[in-house]
N, C-alpha and C positions, 0 to 999 in steps of 0.2 A: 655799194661798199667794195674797194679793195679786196682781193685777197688775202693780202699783206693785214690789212685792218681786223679779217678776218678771223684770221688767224691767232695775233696777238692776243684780242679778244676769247677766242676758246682758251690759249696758255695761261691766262692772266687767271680767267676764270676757275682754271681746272688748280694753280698755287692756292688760289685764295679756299676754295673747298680744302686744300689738304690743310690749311690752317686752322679751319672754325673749330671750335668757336670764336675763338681770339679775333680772327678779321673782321667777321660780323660788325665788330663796333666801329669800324672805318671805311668799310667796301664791302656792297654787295651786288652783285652781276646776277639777275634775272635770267631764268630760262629762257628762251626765241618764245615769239608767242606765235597762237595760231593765223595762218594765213585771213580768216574769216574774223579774226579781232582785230585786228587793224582797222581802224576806220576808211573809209573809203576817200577821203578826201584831202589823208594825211599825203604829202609830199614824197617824191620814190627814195630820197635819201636818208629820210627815217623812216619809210615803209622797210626798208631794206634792215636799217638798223634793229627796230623793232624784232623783225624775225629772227636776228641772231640774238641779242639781247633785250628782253621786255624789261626795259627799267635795269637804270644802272645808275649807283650810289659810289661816289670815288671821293674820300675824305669828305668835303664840304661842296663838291658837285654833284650834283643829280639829275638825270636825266630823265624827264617822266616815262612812266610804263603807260600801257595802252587803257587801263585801267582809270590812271591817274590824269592824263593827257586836258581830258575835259574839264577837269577839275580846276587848272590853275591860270586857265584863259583868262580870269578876273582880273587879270594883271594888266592885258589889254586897256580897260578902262582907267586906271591911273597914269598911263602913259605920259609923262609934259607934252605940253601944247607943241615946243619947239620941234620933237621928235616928229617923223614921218609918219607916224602911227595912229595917233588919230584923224589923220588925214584919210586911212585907208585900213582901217583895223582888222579884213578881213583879209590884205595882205602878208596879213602877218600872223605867226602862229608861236607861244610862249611852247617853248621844246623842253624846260629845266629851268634850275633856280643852281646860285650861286650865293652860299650865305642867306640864304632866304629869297635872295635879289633875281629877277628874271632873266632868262635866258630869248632871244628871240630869233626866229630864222624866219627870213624876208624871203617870203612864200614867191616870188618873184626873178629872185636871180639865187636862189639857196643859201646866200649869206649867213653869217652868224654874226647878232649884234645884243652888246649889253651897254648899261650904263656903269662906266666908269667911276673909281671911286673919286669924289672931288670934297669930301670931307662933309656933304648931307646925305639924307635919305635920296635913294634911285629918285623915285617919285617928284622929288624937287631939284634933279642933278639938271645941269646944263651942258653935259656933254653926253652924245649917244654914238658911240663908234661901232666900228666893223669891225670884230674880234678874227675872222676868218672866214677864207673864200666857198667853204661849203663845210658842210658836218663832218665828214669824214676826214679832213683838214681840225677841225675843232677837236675831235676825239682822241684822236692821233695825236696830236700836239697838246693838246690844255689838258686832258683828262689824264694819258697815258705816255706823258712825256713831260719837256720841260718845262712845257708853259706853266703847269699844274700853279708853278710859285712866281709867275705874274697875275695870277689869280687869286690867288690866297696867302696867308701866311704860310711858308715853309717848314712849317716847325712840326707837322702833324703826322701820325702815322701813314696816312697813303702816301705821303712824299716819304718815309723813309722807305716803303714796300716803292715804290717805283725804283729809288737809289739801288736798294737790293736786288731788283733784276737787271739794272743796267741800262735804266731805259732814260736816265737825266743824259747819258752820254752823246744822244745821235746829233746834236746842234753841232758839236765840235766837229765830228764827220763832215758833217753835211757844209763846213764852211773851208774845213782843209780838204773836199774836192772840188771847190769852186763851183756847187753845185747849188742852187737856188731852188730849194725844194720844196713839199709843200710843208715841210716839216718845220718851218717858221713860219706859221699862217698868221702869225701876227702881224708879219713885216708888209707895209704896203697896204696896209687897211686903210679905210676912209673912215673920217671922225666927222662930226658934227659938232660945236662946240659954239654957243651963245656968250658972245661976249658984250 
């Protein structure tokens, strides 16, 4: 994990404590869990994660806690046939849910991949892309930045708490310095998509 990611993380968290109970209903940021709770075969860029935050809830994302982790692997097994996943399902590891919908990180190259909305259920979607080039790209951007609202509807309290610290801003930056950064980890993703 960044610094930079680090950090945000502690500020974000330490706002949202001065708010509760009112935040609680839209975001909540889990204490670092211990070193020995971590499973042992989780990936180092949610090993890392984990340790600063165990579980983290941002409007309608969720990132499992170490707790929770084991729990929603089930997703695995409904995977479409088309996706790479049943091909190699221990490649792969469900890190969080989106609207109920799985999160996945391609235990592999550290990817971030979901099923796109295409107007069915995930489980029956025909397209499965590459949301971003590693987690910390994912968090940074979808959670705690602009992506938040290519992911969700825009209309909800975490997106007006991001607006409020200023954090919808940094795309505009990051393009009036001609600076290609990982702060649009959306751009350049690879799709899969059954036609």
């Amino acid at each position: 994990m960044t610094p930079e990611l680090h950090q945000l993380i502690e500020e974000l968290r330490a706002d949202l404590a001065e708010d509760q109970p009112a935040s609680l209903g839209y975001a909540q940021f889990g204490d670092g869990a211990a070193t020995d709770a971590v499973p042992a075969d989780v990936p180092a860029d949610l090993r890392d994660l984990l340790l600063v935050v165990d579980g983290l809830r941002a409007g309608r994302i969720e990132l499992a806690s170490t707790s929770t982790l084991a729990g929603i692997q089930y997703h695995l097994d409904y995977a479409p046939d088309f996706s790479s996943i049943p091909d190699d399902r221990t490649g792969w590891l469900v890190i969080g849910t989106r609207s109920d919908e799985p999160i996945f990180l391609d235990r592999g190259t550290g990817a971030i991949w979901y099923f796109p909305p295409t107007g069915t259920e995930w489980f029956m979607s025909d397209a499965f892309e590459e949301l971003a080039p590693d987690l910390d790209s994912f968090v940074h951007y979808y959670l705690l930045g602009p992506g938040y609202a290519d992911l969700t509807p825009a209309d909800d309290q975490w997106y007006a708490f991001l607006d409020q610290q200023g954090l919808l801003d940094y795309e505009d930056d990051d393009e009036s310095d001609g600076d290609e950064s990982d702060g649009d980890a959306g751009a350049g993703g690879r799709a899969v998509t059954v036609t």
